[in-house]
C-alpha positions in Angstrom: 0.0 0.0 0.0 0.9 3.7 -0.6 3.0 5.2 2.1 2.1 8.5 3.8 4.0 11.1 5.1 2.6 13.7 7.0 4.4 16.8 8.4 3.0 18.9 11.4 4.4 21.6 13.8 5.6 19.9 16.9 5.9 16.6 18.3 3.0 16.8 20.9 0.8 16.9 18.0 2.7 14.4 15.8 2.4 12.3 18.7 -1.7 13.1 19.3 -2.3 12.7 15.0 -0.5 9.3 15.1 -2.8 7.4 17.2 -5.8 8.5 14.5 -4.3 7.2 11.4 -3.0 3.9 9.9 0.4 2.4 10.0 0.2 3.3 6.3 1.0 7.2 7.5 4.1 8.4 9.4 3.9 11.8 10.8 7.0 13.7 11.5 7.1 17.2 13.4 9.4 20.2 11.7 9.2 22.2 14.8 8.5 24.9 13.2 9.8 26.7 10.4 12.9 25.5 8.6 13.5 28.3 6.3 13.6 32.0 6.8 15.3 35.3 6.0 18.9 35.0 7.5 19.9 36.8 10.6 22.8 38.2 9.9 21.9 40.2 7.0 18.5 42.6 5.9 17.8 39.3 3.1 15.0 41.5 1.3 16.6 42.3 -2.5 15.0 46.0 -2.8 16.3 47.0 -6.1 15.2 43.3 -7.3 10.9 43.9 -6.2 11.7 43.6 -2.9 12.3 39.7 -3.5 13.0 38.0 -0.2 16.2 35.6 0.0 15.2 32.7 2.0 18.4 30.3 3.7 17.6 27.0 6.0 17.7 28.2 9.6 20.9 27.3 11.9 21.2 24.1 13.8 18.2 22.8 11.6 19.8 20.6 9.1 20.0 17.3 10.6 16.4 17.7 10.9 15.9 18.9 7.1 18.0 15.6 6.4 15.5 13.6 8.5 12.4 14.8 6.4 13.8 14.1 3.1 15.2 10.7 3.8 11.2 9.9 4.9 9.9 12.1 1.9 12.0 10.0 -0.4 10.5 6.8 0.6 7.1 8.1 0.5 4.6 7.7 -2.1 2.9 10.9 -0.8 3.6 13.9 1.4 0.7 15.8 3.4 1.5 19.2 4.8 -0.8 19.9 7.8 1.1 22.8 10.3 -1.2 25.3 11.5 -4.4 26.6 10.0 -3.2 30.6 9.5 -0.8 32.6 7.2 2.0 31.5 9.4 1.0 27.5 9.1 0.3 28.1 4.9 4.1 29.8 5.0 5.6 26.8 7.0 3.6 24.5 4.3 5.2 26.1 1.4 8.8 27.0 2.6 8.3 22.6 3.5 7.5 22.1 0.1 10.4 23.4 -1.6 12.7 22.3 0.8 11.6 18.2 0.3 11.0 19.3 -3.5 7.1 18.8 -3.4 5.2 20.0 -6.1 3.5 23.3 -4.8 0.4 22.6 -7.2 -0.5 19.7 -6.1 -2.9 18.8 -3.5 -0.5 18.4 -0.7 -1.8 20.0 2.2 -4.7 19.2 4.6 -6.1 21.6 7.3 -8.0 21.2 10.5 -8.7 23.2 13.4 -9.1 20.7 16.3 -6.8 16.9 16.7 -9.6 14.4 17.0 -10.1 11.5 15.1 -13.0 12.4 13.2 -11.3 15.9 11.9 -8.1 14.0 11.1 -9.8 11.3 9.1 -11.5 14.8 7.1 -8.5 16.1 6.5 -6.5 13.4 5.1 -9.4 12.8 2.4 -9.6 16.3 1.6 -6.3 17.1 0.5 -6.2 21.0 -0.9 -3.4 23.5 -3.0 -1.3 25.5 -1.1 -3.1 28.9 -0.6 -0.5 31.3 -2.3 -2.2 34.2 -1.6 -2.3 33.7 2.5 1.6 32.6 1.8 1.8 36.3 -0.2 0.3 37.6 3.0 2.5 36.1 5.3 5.7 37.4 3.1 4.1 41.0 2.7 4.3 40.7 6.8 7.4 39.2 7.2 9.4 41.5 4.3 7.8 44.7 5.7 8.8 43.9 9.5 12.5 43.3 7.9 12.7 46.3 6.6 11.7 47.8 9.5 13.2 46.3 11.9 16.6 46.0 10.2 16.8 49.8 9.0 15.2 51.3 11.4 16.7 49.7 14.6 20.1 50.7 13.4 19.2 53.8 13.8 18.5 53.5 16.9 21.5 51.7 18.0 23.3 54.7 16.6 21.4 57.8 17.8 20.3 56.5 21.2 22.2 53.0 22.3 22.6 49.7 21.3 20.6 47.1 21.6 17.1 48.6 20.5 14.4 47.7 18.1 11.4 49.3 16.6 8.6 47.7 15.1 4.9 47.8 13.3 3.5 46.7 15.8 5.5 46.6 19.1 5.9 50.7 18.8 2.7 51.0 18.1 1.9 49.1 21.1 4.6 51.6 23.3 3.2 54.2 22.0 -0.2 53.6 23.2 1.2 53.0 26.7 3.2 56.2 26.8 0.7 58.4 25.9 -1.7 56.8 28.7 0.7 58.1 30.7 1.1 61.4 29.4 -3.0 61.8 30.6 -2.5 60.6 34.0 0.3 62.7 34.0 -1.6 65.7 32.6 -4.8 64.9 34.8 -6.5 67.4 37.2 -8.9 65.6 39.3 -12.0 67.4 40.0 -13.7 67.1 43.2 -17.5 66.1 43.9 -19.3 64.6 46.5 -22.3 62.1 46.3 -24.7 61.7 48.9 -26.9 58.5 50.3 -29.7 58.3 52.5 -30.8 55.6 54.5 -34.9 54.9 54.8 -37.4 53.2 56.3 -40.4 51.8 54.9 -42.7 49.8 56.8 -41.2 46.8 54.9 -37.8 47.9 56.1 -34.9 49.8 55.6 -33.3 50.5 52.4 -30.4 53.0 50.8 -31.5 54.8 48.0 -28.3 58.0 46.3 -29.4 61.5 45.8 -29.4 61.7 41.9 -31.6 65.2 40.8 -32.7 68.2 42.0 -36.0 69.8 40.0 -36.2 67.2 37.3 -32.6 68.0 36.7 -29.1 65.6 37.4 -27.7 66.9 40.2 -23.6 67.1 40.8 -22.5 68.0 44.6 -19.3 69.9 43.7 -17.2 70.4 46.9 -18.6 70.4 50.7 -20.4 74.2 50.8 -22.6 72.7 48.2 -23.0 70.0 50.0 -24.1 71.8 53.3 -26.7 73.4 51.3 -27.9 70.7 50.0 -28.6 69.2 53.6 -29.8 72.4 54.8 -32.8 72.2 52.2 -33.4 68.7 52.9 -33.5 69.3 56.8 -37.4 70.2 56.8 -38.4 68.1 53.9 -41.0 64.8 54.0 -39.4 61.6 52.0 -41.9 59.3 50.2 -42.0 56.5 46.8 -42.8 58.5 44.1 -42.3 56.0 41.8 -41.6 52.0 42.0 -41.0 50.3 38.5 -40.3 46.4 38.5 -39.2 45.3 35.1 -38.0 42.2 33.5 -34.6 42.0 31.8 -32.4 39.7 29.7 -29.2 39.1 30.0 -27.6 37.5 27.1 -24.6 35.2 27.0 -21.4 36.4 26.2 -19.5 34.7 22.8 -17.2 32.1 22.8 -13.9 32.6 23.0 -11.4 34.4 20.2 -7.7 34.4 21.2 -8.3 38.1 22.0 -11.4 37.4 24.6 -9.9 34.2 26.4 -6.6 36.2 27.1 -8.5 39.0 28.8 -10.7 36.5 30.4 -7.9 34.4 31.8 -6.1 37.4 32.8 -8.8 38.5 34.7 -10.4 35.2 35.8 -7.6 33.3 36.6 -4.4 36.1 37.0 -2.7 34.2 34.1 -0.7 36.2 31.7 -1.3 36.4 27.7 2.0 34.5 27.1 1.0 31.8 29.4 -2.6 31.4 28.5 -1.4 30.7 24.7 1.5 28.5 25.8 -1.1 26.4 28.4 -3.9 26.9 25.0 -1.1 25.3 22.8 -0.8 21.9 25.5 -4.8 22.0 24.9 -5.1 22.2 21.6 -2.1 19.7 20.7 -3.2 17.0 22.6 -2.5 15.6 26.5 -3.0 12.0 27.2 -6.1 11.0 29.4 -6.0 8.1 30.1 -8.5 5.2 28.1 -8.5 7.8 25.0 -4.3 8.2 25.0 -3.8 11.6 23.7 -6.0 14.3 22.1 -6.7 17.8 21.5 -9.0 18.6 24.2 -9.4 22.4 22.6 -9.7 24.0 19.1 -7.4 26.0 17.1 -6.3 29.1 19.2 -5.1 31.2 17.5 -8.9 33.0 16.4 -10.7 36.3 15.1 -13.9 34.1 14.5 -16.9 33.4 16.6 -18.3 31.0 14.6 -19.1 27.3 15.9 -19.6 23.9 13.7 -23.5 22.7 13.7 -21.7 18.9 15.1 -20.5 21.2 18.3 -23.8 23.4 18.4 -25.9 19.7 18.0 -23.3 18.1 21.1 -24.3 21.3 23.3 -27.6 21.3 23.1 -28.4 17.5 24.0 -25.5 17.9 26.8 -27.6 21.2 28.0 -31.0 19.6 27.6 -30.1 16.4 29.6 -28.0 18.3 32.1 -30.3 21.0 32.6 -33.5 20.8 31.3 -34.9 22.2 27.8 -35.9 25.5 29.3 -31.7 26.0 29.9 -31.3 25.5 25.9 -33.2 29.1 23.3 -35.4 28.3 21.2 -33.1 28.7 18.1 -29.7 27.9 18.2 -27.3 30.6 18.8 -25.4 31.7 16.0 -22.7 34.9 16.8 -21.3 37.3 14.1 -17.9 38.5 14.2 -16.8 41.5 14.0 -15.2 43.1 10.7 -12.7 41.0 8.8 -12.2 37.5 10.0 -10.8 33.9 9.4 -14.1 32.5 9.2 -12.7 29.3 8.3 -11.8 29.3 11.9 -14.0 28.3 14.6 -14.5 30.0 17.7 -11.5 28.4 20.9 -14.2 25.4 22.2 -13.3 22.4 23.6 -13.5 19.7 20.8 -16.1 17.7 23.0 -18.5 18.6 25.8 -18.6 15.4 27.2 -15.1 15.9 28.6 -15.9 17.8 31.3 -13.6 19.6 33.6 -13.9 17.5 36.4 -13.9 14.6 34.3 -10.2 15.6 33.5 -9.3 16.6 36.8 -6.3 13.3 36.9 -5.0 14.4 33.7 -4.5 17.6 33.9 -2.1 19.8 35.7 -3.7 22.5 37.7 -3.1 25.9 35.4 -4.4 23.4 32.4 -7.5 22.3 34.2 -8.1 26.1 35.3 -7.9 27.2 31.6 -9.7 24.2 30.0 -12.8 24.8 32.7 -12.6 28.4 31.7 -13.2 27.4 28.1 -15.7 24.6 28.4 -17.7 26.8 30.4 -17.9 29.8 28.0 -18.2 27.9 25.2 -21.4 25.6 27.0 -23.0 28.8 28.4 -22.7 30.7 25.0 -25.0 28.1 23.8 -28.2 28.1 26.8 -31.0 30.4 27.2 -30.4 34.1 28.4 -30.6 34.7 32.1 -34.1 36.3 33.0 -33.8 39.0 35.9 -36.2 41.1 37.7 -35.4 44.3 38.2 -37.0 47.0 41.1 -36.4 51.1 40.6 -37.5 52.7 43.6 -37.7 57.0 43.3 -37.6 58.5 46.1 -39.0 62.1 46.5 -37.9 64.7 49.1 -39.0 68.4 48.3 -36.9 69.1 45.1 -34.8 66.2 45.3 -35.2 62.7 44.2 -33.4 59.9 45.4 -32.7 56.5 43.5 -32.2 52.6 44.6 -31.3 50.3 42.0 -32.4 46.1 42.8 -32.5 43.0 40.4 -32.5 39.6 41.4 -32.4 36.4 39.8 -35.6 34.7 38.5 -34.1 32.6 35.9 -30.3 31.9 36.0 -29.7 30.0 32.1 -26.9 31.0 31.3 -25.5 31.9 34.5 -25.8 28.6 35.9 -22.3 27.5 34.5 -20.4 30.9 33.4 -20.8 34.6 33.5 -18.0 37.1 31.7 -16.1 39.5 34.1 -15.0 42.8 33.4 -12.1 45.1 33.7 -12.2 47.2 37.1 -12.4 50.4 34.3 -15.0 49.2 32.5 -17.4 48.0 35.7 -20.4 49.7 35.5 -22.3 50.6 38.8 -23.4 47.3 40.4 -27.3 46.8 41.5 -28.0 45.4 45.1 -30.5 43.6 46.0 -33.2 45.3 47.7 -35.5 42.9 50.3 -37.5 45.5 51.2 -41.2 45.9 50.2 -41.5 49.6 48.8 -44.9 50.2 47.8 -45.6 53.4 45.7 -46.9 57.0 46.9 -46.0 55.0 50.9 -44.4 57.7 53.6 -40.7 57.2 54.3 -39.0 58.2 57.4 -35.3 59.3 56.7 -32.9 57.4 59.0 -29.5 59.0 58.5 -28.0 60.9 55.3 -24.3 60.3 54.6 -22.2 62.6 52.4 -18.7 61.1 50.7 -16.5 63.0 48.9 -14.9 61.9 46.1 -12.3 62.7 43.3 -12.2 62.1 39.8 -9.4 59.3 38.8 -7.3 59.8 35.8 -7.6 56.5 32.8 -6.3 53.7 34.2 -2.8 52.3 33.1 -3.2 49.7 30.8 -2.8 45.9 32.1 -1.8 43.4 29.6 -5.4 41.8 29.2 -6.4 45.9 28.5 -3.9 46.5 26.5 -4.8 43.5 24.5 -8.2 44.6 24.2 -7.0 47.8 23.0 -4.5 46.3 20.3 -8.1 44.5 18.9 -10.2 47.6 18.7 -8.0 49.3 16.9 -6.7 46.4 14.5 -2.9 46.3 15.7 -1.7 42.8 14.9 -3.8 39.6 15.0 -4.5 36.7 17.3 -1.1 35.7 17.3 0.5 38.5 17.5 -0.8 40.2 21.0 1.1 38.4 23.5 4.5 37.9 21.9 4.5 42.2 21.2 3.6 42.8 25.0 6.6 40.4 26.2 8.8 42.2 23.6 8.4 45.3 24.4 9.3 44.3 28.3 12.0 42.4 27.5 13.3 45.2 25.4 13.0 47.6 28.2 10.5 50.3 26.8 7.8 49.0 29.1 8.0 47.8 32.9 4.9 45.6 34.7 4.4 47.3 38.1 2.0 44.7 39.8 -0.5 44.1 36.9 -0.1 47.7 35.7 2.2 48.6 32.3 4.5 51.7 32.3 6.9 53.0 29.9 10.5 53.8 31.2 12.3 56.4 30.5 13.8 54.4 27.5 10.2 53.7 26.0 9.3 57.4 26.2 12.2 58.3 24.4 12.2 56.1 21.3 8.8 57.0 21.2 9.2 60.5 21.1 12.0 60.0 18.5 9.7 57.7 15.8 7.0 59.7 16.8 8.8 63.3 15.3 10.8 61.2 12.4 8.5 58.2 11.5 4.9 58.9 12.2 3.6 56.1 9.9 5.7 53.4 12.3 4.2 54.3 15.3 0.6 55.3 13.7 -2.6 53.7 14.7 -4.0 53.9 11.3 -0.9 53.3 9.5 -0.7 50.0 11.7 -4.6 49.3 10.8 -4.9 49.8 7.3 -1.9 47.8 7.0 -3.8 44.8 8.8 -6.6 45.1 6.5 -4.0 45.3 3.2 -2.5 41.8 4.6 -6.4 40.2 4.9 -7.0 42.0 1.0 -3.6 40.4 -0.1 -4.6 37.0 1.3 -7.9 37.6 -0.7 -5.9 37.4 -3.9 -7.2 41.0 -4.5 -4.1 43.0 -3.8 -0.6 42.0 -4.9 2.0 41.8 -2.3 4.9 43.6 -3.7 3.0 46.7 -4.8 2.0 46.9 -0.8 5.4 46.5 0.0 6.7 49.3 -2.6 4.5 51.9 -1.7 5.4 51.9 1.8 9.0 51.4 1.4 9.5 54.6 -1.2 8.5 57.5 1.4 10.0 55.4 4.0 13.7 55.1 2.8 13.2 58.8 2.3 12.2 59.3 6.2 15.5 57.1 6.9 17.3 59.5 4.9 16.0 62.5 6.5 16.6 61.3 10.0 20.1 60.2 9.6 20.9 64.0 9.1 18.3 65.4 11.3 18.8 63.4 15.0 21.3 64.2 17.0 22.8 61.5 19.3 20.4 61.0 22.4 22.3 61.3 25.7 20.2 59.3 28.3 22.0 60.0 32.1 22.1 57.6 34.2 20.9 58.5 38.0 23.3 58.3 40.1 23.1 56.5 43.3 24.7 57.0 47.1 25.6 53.1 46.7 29.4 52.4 46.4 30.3 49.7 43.9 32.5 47.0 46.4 34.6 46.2 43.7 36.3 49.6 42.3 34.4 51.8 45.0 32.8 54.0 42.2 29.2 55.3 42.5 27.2 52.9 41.4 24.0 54.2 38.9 20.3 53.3 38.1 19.4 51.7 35.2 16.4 50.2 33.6 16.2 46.5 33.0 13.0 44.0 32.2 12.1 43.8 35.6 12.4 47.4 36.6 15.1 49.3 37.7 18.4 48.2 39.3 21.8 49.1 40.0 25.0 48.6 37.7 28.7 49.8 38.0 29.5 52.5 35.5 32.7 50.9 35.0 31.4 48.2 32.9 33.0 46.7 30.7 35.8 46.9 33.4 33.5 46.0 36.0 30.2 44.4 35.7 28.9 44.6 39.3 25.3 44.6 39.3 22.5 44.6 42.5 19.1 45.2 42.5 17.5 48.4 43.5 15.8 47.8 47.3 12.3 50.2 47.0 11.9 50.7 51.0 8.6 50.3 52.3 6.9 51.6 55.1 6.5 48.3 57.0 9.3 47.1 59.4 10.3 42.8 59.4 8.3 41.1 62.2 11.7 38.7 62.6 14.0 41.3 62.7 12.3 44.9 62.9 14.6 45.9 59.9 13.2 48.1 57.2 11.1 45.5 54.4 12.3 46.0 50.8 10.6 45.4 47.4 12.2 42.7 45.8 11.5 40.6 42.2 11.3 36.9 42.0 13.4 35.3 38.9 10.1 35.7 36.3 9.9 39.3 37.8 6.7 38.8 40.4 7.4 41.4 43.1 7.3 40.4 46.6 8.5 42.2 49.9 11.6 40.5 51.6 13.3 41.7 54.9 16.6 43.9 53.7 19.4 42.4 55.8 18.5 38.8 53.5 20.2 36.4 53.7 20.3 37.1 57.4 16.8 37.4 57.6 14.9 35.2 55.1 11.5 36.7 55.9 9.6 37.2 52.7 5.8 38.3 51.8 3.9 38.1 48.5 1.4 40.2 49.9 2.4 43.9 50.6 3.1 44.1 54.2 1.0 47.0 56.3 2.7 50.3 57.8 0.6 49.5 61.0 0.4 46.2 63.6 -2.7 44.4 64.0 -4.4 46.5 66.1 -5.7 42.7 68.3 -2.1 41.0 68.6 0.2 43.6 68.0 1.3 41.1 64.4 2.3 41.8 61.2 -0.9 42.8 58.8 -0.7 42.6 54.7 -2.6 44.2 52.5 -4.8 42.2 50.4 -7.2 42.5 47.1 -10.4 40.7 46.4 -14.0 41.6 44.6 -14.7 43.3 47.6 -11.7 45.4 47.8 -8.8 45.6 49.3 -8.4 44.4 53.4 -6.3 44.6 56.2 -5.5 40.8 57.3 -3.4 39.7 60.0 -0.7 37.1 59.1 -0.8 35.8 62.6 -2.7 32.1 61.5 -4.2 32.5 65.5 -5.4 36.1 65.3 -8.4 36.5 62.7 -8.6 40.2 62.3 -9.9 41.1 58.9 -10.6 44.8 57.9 -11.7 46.8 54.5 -9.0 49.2 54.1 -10.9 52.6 53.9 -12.7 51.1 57.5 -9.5 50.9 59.0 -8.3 54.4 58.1 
């Protein structure tokens, strides 16, 4: 019989497609790609149509040899990497490397590893798609052009070692001028004002909200003490009590975009690790009777469409599970939003009936947290909406009018396995519940009013799950692209993670500032977009690549040119620091690395003593009474560790409190929840627990 080879991406999923097919088919991994544009030199020929000059990558060609010994003795070659531009590239840069004929129906595609989408693909052979392989060139030629004229610049106006890209600066520059309005922000004051009433059903808290039919805003506290003067001699009754009945719909399943926010949110797990744990999911993890297989689709994803097999599997799961009032009465169907791989599916896991806890043995704990996370968006994206009652109660006092906001639950559907969180910045004003019976035109007698004054926040720094989202609305990148530009630009030192927030450094704002005077197409929004949307047009067959390449290249050599004469060399000072170097007893300076700053002799190369920068906090070591300093753990989580270490190995992920426990006289830390953030005592014996604004 005909031998079969078939070449994927890695050996996970070489290893998962193996146990599908016959012994007539061998599948071998190429790890990756195996051709490229060479390192060492810019490998685009711009006076020959911007041709690109492709080489075998270093320290691949035992592995080249390995693939066309087993192409040679096989009567047939299948490509199958991924299901993207970057897969169709790895196909045809395979091709011509093991001399298969690019015309012929040699590659296969699927977007889960399970048996029954293997078995499709192998009978389904296709062409390569030349014009998504265009695409991916455009992409790559344009970034190397970029990248390897533009960074030189850099290295010799500012210093060496930096990079600029399409979509990385973009990225920067989005964080630095986030700071620029929290640095330019005037907070304004106002104060609201609540009052607590009793109806003969009970008591209740309803905010002050108008004044004559008008919204109201309490400026600063005089206004405020007029307001309470005219409401001293005033009667409070319910004007008005509206109960209402409202729908809340399901959220989508997951794109790459949404499941990073989610699990950054949800679960505290960074892009770059969601993908990386996604990847184990998708390319298959053994469990037990079934050996290995994908457990999730493809997740790398702009679409939110799912197949009719998965939409049919949902709905008898649902139905059995929960009853048919838990499934609509039409299947869901969601559109996506502007262009997308439609081809794609939605990230679902490639079966219902593999529950989470079903998988509990198999998988290790970040994989069960992210595979629970996905089966339960994907499952509840399919039910009935959630049906909640809602009460409105106005309350009227002279000129005034008061507001309390209720809803409870009186159908949970959806809600019953899964409900989307939100970004603190984007969390709209949460409803209570409200127990007490209002009934409409009844007396009130006011209890107690309570004034709070409050001052208006500047945005919000961007985290990376916000920045993500950000990066999507405004069409920088793709799926695949989001979290390997927010780990570059940390690693390159333009952006440093304080907790969960991102700032530029000094670095950042300067390159910025530089490509933002000299090259305002690099580091433009729209630029950025529209060249997005000329990739998905090239892969469309609609566009042709080299004329998109051309007419950005031919007012950007001219920019190079300008800037070479125009900047002047950038001359960043380092801070200097009190510290004395131990080993040539100079001064030692701050610089910026990827985890922040830290201190460096400024006699390198001479002397290379480094140390890290100790941030003092307020706090004093309960084992030592020495001053508690911030430190970084090796992957650059902060924690707080006593400052005399190793003497004193005290250490605290939690940030330790200026005060004592107020009960044992221990050590409290500060800590964060939904509710807010609390005062806890690290003394296991004492139980003292306090909101922070209650303790001040």
């Amino acid at each position: 019989m005909a031998k079969t080879l078939v070449i994927v991406e890695s050996p996970a999923k070489a290893k998962s497609i193996s146990k599908f097919l016959s012994k007539q088919y061998t599948v071998k991994a190429s790890m990756g790609h195996l051709r490229d544009l060479p390192k060492s030199q810019l490998g685009v020929d711009i006076e020959n149509d911007f041709e690109p000059k492709y080489i075998a990558i270093r320290g691949r060609g035992d592995l080249i040899k390995e693939l066309r010994v087993a192409a040679k003795s096989a009567d047939r070659i299948l490509l199958a990497s991924d299901p993207d531009r970057e897969g169709e590239a790895i196909a045809w840069h395979l091709g011509h490397l093991l001399g298969v004929d690019i015309s012929s129906k040699c590659r296969i595609e699927f977007h889960e590893i399970t048996k029954p989408a293997i078995l499709a693909a192998v009978k389904q052979p296709r062409q390569i798609d030349t014009h998504r392989v265009d695409a991916q060139q455009a992409r790559r030629v344009l970034d190397r052009l970029v990248g390897y004229q533009l960074s030189p610049l850099l290295w010799r106006k500012v210093k060496k070692g930096l990079s600029a890209g399409r979509v990385q600066s973009v990225a920067v520059r989005l964080i630095c001028e986030r700071e620029e309005e929290i640095r330019n922000f005037i907070p304004e004051e106002y104060w609201s004002l609540t009052a607590q009433l009793k109806a003969a059903g009970g008591t209740f808290s309803a905010k002050l909200v108008k004044k004559e039919n008008q919204k109201i805003a309490v400026a600063n506290e005089e206004e405020m003490k007029k307001v309470f003067l005219e409401l001293e001699k005033v009667n409070y009754s319910a004007q008005e009590v509206r109960k209402k009945e409202k729908k809340k719909q399901p959220a989508p399943p997951f794109t790459t975009s949404t499941l990073q926010q989610e699990a950054y949110r949800k679960l505290n797990m960074s892009p770059k690790r969601t993908m990386m744990l996604a990847q184990q999911l998708y390319e298959g993890l053994d469990i037990g009777k079934e050996g290995s297989v994908g457990l999730i689709t493809y997740m790398r994803t702009d679409s939110v469409k799912i197949s009719e097999i998965a939409q049919a599997e949902a709905k008898e799961w649902i139905i059995q599970q929960y009853g048919a009032e838990y499934y609509p009465p039409q299947t869901r169907e969601y559109t996506s939003k502007g262009r997308t791989q439609e081809a794609h599916e939605a990230v679902r896991p490639t079966s219902v009936l593999r529950t989470p806890d079903s998988l509990k043995e198999f998988l290790s704990r970040d994989q069960l947290r992210l595979y629970r996370l996905i089966w339960g968006r994907f499952l509840a994206s399919q039910m009935s909406v959630a049906l909640l009652d809602t009460l409105t109660v106005d309350v009227s006092a002279g000129t005034f009018l008061f507001r309390a906001n209720a809803s409870t639950v009186r159908f949970p559907g959806f809600l019953a396995v899964y409900e989307e969180s939100q970004d603190e910045a984007n969390k709209e004003s949460e409803e209570g519940s409200l127990a007490t019976q209002v009934v409409q035109g009844e007396s009130l007698e006011k209890m107690s009013l309570q004034e709070k004054q409050h001052f208006t926040e500047p945005p919000a720094r961007y985290s990376e799950a916000s920045l993500v989202r950000k990066m999507e609305e405004e069409g920088i990148g793709r799926p695949s692209t989001y979290a390997p530009t927010i780990g570059t630009i940390q690693s390159r030192g333009y952006v440093a993670k304080e907790g969960k927030q991102l700032l530029p450094t000094e670095l950042g704002e300067i390159v910025i500032s530089l490509l933002k005077e000299n090259f305002s197409d690099i580091v433009n929004l729209e630029f950025t977009a529209n060249f997005e949307e000329e990739l998905d047009e090239i892969e469309e067959g609609t566009v042709p690549w080299r004329r998109v390449i051309h007419d950005f290249y031919t007012p950007f050599a001219k920019s190079l040119e300008e800037a070479e004469e125009k900047i002047g060399k950038v001359q960043i000072e380092d801070k200097v620091s009190d510290e004395i170097c131990e080993n040539c007893g100079r001064n030692m300076v701050i610089k910026m690395g990827r985890y922040g700053k830290f201190l460096a002799c400024p006699g390198f190369p001479e002397c290379r003593n480094t140390k890290p920068l100790l941030e003092q906090i307020e706090a004093k070591c309960p084992k030592c009474a020495n001053p508690l300093v911030v430190r970084r753990s090796k992957k650059g989580r902060r924690f707080y560790g006593c400052s005399t270490y190793p003497e004193c190995d005290f250490v605290s992920w939690e940030l330790p409190a200026p005060e004592p426990c107020p009960e044992c006289g221990g050590m409290m830390v500060i800590k964060g929840s939904k509710q807010g953030k609390h005062y806890t005592c690290i003394n296991p014996e004492c139980r003292y627990d306090k909101p922070v604004e209650e303790q001040e």
